[in-house]
FIVEX-118655 format. One line per field, with one value per residue: residue number from 1; residue in three letters; y, z, x of N, C-alpha, C in turn. Coordinates in nm, 3 decimals. Layout:
N
seq	[NUM | ...]
type	[Ala | ...]
nyy	[Y | ...]
nzz	[Z | ...]
nxx	[X | ...]
cayy	[Y | ...]
cazz	[Z | ...]
caxx	[X | ...]
cyy	[Y | ...]
czz	[Z | ...]
cxx	[X | ...]
This chain:
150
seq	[1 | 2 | 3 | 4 | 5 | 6 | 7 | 8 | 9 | 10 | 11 | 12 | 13 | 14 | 15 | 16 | 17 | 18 | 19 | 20 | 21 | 22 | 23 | 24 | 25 | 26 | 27 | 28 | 29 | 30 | 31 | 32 | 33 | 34 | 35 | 36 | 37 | 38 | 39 | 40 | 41 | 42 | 43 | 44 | 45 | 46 | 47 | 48 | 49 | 50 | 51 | 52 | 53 | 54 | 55 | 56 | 57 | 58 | 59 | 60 | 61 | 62 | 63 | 64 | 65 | 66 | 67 | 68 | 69 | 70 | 71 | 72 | 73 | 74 | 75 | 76 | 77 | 78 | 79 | 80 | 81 | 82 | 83 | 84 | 85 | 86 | 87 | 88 | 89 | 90 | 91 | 92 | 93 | 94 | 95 | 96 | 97 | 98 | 99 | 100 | 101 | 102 | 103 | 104 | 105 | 106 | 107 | 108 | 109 | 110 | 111 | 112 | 113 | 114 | 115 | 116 | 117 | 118 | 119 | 120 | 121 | 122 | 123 | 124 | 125 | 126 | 127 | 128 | 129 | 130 | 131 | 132 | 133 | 134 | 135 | 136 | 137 | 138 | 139 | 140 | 141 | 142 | 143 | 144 | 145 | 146 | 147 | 148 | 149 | 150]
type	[Unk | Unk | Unk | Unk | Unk | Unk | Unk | Unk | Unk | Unk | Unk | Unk | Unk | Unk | Unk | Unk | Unk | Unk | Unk | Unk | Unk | Unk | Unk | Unk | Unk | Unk | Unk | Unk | Unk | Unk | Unk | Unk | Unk | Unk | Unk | Unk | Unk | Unk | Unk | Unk | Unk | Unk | Unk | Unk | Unk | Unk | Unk | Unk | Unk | Unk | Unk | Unk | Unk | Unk | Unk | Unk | Unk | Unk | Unk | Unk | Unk | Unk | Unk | Unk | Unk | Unk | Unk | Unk | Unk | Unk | Unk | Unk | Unk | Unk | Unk | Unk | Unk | Unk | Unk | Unk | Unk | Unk | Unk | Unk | Unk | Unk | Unk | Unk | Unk | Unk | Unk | Unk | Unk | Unk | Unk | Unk | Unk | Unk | Unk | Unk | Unk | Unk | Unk | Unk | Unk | Unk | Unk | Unk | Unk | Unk | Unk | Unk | Unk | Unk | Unk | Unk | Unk | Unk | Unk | Unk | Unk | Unk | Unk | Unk | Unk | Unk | Unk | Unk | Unk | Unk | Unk | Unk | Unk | Unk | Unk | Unk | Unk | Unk | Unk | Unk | Unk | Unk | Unk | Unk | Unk | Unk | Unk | Unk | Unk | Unk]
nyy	[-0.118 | 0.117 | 0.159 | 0.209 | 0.437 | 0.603 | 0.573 | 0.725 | 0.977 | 1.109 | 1.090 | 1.272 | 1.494 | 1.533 | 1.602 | 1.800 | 1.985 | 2.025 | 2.248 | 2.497 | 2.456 | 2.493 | 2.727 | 2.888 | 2.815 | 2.973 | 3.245 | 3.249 | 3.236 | 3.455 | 3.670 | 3.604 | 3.721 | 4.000 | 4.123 | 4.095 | 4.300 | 4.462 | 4.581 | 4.386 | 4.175 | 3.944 | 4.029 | 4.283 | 4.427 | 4.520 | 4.677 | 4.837 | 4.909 | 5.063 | 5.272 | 5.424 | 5.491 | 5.629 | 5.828 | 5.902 | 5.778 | 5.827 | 5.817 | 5.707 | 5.731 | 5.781 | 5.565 | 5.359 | 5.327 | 5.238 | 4.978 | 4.824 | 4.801 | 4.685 | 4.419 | 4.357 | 4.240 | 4.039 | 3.868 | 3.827 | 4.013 | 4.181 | 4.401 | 4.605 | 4.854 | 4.870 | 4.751 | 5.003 | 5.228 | 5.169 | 5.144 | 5.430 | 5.567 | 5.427 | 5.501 | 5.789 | 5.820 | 5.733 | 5.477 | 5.129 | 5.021 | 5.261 | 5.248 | 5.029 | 5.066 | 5.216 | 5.242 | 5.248 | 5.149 | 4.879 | 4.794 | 4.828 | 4.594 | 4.399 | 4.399 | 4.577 | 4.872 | 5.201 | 5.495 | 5.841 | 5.965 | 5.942 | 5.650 | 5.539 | 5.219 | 4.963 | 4.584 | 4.415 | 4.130 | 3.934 | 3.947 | 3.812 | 3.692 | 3.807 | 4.025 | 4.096 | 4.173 | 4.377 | 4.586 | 4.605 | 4.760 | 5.013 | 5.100 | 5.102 | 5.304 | 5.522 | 5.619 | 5.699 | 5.910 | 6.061 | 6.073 | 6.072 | 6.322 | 6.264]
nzz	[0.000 | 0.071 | -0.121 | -0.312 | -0.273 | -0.313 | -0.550 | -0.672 | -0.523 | -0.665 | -0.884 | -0.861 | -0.797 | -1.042 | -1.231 | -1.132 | -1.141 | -1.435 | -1.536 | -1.444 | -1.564 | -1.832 | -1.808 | -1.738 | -1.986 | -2.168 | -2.062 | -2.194 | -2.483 | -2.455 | -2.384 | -2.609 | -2.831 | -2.748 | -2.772 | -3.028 | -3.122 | -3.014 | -3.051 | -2.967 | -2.936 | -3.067 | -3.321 | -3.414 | -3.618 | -3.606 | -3.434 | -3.633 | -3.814 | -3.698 | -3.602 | -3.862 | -4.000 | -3.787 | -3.844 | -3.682 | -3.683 | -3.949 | -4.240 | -4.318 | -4.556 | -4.918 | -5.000 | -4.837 | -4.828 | -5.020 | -5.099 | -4.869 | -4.982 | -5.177 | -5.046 | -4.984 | -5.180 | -5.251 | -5.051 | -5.105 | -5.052 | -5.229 | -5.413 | -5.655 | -5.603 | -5.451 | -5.613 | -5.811 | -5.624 | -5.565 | -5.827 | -5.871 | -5.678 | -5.713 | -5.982 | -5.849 | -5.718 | -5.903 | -6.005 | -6.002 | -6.049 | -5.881 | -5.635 | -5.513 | -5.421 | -5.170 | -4.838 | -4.683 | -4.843 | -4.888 | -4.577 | -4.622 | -4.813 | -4.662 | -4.511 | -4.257 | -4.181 | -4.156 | -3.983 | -3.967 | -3.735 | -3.536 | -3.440 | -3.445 | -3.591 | -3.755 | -3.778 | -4.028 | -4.112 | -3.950 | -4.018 | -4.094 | -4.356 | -4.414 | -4.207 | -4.363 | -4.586 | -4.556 | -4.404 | -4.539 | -4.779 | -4.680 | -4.634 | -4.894 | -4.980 | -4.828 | -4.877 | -5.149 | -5.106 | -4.902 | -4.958 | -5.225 | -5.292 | -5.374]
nxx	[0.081 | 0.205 | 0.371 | 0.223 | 0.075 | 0.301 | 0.369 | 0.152 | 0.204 | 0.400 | 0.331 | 0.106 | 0.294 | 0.428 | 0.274 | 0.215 | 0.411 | 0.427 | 0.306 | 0.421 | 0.697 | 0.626 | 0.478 | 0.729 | 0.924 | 0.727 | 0.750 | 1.042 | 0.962 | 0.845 | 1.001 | 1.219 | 1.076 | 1.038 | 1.257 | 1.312 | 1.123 | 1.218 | 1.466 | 1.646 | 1.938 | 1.887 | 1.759 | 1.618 | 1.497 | 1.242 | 1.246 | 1.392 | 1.248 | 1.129 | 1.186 | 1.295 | 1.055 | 0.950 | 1.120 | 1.332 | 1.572 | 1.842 | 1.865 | 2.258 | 2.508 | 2.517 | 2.625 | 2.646 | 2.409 | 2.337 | 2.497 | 2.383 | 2.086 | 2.210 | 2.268 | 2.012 | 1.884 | 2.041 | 2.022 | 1.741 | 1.498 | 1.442 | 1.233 | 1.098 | 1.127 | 1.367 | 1.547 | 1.535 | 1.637 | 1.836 | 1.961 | 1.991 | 2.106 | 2.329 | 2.420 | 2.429 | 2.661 | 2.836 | 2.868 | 2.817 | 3.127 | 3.285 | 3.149 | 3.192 | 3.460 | 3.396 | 3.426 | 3.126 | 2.993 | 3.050 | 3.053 | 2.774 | 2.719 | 2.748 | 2.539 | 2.507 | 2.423 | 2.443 | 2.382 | 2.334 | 2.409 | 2.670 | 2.797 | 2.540 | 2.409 | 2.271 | 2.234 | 2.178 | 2.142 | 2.049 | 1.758 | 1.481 | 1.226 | 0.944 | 0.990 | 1.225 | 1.203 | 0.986 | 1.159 | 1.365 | 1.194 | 1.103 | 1.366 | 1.440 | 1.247 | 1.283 | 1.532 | 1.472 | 1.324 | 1.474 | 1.733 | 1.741 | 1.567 | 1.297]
cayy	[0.000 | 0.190 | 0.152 | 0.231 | 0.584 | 0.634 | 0.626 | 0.838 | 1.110 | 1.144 | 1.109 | 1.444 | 1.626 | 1.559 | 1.657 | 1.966 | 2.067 | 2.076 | 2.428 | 2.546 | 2.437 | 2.528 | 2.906 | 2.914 | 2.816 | 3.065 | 3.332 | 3.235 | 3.273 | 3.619 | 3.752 | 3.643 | 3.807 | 4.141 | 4.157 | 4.101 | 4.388 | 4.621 | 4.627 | 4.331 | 4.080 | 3.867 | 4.070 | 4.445 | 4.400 | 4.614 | 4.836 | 4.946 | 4.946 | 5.162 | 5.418 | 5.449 | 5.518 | 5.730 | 5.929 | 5.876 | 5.712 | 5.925 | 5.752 | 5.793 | 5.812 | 5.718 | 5.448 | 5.248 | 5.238 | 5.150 | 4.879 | 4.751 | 4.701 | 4.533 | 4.341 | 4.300 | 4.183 | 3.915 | 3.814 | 3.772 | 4.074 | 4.267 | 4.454 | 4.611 | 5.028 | 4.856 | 4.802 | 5.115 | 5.274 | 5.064 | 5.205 | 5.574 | 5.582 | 5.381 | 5.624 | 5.927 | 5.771 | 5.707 | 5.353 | 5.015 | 4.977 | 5.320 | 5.251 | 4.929 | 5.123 | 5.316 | 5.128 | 5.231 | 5.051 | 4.736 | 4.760 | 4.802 | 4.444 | 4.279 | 4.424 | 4.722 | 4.981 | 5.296 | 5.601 | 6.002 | 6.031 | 5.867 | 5.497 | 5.455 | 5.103 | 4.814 | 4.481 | 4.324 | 3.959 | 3.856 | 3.967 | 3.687 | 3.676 | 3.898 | 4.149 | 4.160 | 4.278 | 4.555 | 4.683 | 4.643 | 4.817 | 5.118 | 5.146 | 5.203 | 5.429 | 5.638 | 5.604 | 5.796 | 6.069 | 6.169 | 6.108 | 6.150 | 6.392 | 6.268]
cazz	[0.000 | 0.117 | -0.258 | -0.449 | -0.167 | -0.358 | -0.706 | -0.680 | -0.461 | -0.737 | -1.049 | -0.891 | -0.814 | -1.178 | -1.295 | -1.091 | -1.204 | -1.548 | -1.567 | -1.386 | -1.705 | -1.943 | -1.783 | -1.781 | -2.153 | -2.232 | -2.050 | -2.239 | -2.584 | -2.447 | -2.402 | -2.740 | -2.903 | -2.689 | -2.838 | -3.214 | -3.187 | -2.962 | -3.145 | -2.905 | -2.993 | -3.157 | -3.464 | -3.427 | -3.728 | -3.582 | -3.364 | -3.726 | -3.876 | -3.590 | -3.624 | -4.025 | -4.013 | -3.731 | -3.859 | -3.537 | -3.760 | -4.057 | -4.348 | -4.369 | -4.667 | -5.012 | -5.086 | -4.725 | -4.845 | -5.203 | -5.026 | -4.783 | -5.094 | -5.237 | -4.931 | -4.920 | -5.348 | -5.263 | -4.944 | -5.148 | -4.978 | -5.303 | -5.440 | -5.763 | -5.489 | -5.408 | -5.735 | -5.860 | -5.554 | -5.553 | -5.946 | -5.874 | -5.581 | -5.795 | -6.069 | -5.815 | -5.687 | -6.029 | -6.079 | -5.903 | -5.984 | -5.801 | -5.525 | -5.447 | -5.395 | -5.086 | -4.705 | -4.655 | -4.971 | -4.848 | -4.525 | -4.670 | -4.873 | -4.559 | -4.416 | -4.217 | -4.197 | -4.103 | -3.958 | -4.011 | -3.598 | -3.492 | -3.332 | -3.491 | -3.716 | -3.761 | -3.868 | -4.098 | -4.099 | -3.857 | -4.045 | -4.218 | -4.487 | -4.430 | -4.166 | -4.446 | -4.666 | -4.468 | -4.357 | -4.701 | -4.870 | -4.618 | -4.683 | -5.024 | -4.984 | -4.760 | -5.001 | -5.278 | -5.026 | -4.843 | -5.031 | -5.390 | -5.273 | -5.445]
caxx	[0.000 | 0.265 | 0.431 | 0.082 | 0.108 | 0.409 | 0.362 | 0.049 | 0.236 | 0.524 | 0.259 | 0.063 | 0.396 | 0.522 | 0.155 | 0.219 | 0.508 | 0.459 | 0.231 | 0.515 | 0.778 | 0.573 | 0.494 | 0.913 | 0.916 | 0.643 | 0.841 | 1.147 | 0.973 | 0.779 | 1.128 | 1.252 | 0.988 | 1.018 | 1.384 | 1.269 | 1.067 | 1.306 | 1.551 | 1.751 | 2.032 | 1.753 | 1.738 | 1.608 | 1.396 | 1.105 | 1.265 | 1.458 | 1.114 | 0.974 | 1.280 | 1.283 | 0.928 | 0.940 | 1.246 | 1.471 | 1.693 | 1.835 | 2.036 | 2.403 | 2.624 | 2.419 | 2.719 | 2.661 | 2.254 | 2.333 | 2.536 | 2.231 | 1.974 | 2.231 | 2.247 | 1.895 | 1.859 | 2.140 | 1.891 | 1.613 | 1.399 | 1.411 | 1.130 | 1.147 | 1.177 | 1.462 | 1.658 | 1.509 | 1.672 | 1.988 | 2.028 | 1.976 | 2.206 | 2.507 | 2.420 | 2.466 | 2.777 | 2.960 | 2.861 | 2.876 | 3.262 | 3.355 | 3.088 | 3.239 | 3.594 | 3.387 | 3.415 | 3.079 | 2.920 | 3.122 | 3.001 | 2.626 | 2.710 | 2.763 | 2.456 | 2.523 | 2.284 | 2.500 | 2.302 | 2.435 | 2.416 | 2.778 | 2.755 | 2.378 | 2.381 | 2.197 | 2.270 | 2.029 | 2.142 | 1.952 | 1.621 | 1.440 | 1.127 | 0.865 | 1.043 | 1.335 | 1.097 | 0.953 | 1.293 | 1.427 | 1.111 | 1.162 | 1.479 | 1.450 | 1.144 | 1.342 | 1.651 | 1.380 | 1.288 | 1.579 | 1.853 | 1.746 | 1.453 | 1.167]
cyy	[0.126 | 0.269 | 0.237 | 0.409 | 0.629 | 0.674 | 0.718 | 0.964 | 1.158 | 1.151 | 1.224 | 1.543 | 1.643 | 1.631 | 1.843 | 2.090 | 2.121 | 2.211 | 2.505 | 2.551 | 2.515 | 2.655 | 2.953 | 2.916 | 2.935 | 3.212 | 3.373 | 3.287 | 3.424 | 3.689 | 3.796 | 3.742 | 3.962 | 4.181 | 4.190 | 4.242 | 4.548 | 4.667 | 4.496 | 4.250 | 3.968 | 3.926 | 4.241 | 4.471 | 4.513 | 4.699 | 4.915 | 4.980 | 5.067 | 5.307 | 5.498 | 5.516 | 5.624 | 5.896 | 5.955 | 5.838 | 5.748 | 5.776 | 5.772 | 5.789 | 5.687 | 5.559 | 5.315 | 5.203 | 5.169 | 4.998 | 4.743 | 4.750 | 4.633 | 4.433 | 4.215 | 4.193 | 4.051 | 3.784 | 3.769 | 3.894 | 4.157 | 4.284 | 4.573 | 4.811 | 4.937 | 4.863 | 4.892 | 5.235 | 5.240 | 5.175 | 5.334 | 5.615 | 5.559 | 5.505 | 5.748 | 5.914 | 5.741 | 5.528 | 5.240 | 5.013 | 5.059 | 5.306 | 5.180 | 4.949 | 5.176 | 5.148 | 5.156 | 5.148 | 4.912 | 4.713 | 4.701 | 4.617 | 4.382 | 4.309 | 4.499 | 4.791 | 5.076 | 5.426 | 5.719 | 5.985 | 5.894 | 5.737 | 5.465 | 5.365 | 5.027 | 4.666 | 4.361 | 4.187 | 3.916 | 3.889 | 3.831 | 3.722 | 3.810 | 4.064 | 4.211 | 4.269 | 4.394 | 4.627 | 4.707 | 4.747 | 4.955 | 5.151 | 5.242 | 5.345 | 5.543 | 5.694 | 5.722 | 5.909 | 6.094 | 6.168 | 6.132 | 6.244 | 6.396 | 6.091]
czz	[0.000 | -0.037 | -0.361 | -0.382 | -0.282 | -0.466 | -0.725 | -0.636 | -0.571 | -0.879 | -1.013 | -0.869 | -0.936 | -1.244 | -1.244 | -1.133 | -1.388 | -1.616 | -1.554 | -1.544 | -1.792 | -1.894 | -1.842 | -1.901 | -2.229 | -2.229 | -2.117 | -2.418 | -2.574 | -2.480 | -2.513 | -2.811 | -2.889 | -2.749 | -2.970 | -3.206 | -3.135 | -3.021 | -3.020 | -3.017 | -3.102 | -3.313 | -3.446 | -3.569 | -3.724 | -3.503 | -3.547 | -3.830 | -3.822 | -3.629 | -3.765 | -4.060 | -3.933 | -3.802 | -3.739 | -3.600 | -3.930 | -4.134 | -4.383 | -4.504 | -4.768 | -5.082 | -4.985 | -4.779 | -4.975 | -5.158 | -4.988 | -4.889 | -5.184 | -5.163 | -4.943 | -5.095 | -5.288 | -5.151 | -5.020 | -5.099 | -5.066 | -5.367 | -5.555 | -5.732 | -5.515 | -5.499 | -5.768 | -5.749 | -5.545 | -5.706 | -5.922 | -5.768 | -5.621 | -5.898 | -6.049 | -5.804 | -5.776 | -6.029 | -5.976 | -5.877 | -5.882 | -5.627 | -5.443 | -5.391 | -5.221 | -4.942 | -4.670 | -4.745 | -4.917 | -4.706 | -4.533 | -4.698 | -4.745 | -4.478 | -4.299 | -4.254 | -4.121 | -4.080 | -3.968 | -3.842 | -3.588 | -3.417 | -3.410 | -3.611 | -3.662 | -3.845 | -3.871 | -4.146 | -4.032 | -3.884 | -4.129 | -4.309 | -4.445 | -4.371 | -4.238 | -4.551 | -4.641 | -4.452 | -4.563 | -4.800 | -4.816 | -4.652 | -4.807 | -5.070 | -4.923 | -4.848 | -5.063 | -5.251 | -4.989 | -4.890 | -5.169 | -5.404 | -5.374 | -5.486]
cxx	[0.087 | 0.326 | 0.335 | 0.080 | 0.196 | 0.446 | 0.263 | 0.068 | 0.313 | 0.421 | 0.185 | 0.150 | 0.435 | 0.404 | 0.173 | 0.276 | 0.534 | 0.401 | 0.340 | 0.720 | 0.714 | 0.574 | 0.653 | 0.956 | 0.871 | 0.732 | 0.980 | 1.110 | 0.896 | 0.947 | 1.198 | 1.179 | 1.014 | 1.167 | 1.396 | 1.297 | 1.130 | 1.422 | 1.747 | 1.856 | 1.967 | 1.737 | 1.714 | 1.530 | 1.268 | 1.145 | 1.364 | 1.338 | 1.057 | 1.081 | 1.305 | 1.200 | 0.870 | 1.039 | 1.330 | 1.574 | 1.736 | 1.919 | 2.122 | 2.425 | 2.547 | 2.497 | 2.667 | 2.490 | 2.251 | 2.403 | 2.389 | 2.117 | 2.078 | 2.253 | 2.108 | 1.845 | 1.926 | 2.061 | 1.738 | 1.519 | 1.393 | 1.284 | 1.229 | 1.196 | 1.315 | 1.582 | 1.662 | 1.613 | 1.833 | 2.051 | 2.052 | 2.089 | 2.338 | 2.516 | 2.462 | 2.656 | 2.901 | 2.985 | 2.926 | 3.021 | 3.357 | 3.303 | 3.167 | 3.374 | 3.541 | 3.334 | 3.261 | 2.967 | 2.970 | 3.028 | 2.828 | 2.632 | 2.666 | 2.655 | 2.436 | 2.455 | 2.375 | 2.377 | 2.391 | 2.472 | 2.565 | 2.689 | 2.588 | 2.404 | 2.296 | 2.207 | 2.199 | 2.029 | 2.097 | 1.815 | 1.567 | 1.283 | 1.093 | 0.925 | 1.177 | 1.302 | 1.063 | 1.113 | 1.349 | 1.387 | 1.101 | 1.239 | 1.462 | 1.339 | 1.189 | 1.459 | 1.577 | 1.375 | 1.386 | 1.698 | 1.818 | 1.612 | 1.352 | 1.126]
């Protein structure tokens, strides 16, 4: 009896404990999430959405964004703003082969997002499908307006 006591005490503590896991889990993917969209180690995907869109976040030098849509073409997150934006920017610049001479066009490749305000980047390898898209399609919409004003 003592035995049958035994297994029934340990089968409602394990029953007990598992709300208790699972909450911890839940908490673990709330967190991720809250990073996505703040702009944490996770990606920053939506906090560079929220700042683009706000205008908190200016665009530096037209070589580092011609860079980052070509970043984002080679990613797959292109949209046809984006080439259109990508061309007009190489065009200002004196053409892919001098762009590619400039460290902030290089950095762009590799996905760098440089801002005018010192220390402000963002780095857009850690974006995937849909939020590449958005950031990408910003980009180049902002690209249109503030650097080639119109």
């Amino acid at each position: 009896m003592n035995k049958h006591l035994a297994c029934i005490a340990g089968l409602i503590a394990a029953v007990a404990l598992v709300p208790v896991s699972s909450a911890s889990s839940m908490d673990s993917v709330k967190e991720k999430a809250g990073g996505l969209m703040s702009g944490g180690s996770s990606g920053g995907g939506g906090s560079l959405l929220s700042s683009l869109s706000s205008g908190s976040f200016d665009l530096g030098s037209m070589s580092n964004v011609a860079g980052v849509l070509g970043y984002c073409q080679e990613q797959g997150y292109s949209k046809s703003a984006t080439q259109t934006a990508k061309d007009k920017l190489l065009g200002k610049l004196g053409g892919q082969d001098k762009a590619s001479e400039d460290e902030g066009y290089q950095q762009g490749m590799s996905g760098i997002l440089k801002g005018k305000e010192e220390g402000k980047s963002f780095d857009l390898s850690s974006l995937k499908d849909k939020m590449g898209e958005k950031v990408c399609g910003t980009i180049a919409d902002k690209a249109m307006s503030s650097l080639m004003g119109g």
